[in-house]
N, C-alpha and C positions, 0 to 999 in steps of 0.2 A: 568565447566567453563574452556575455555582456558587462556591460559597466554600471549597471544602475538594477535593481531589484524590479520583478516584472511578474503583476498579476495576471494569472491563471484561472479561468471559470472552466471551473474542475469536470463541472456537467456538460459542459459545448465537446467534452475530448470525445467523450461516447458519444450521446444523442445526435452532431453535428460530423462526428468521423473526424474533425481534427487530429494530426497526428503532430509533434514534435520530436523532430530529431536529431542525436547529437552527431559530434564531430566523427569524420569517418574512420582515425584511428581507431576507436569504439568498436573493434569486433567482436566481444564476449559477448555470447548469447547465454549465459548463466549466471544467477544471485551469487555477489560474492562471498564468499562466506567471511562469517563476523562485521559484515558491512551494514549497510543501512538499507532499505528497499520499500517505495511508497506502491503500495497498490490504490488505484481509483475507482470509486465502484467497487471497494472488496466485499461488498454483502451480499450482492447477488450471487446466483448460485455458480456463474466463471469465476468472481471475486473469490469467492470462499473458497475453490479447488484452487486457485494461486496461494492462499495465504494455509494453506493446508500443501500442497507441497514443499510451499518454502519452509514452512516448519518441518518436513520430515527427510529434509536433505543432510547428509551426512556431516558436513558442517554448514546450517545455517547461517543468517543470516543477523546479529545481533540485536536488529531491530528490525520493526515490520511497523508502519506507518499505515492503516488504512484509514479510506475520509468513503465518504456515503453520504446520503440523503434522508437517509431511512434511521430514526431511530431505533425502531423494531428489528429490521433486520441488525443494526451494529449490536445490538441487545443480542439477539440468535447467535451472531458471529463469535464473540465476547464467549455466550455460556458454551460452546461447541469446541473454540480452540483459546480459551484463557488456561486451564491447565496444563494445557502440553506446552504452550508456550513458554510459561513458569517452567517447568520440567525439565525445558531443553536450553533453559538461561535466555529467553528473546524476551529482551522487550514489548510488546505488543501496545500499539500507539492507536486510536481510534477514534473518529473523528465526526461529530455530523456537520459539512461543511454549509450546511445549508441556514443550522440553529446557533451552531458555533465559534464555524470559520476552524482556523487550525491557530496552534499558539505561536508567541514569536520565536 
């Protein structure tokens, strides 16, 4: 764990291959259910099948954080999976990091 809060340029993780990774105890490879889980880039079309399977996981995930670039597409993403997310009790968080940044 760090000791001090540390910015993130959301778009170097894709565009640049940047990768962050946690401690090795961390071996789940699956959203926990009723957890929290940020997708980066969720508007593209890999984004949207992450934030479309996580919604249709047995027990999801109670919140879904996605951040983007793209107005238009977090607009597509929004009217495609705002319903089932209500549906299924998720939160859906959505973010354009680029006009908005994310809140504190």
């Amino acid at each position: 764990p760090l000791s001090r809060p540390v910015q993130v340029d959301i778009g170097r993780i894709h565009y640049d291959g940047h990768r962050y990774i946690g401690p090795k105890e961390n071996n789940r490879s699956e959203l926990k259910a009723d957890g929290v889980t940020w997708f980066i880039g969720c508007a593209g079309p890999m984004g949207m099948m992450h934030v479309q399977r996580a919604l249709s996981l047995p027990n999801p995930p109670r919140t879904i954080i996605g951040t983007d670039r793209h107005d238009m597409r977090l607009d597509a993403l929004r009217e495609r999976f705002g319903d089932v997310a209500k549906e299924r009790g998720v939160e859906l968080l959505l973010y354009n990091v680029r006009t908005n940044g994310l809140p504190d």
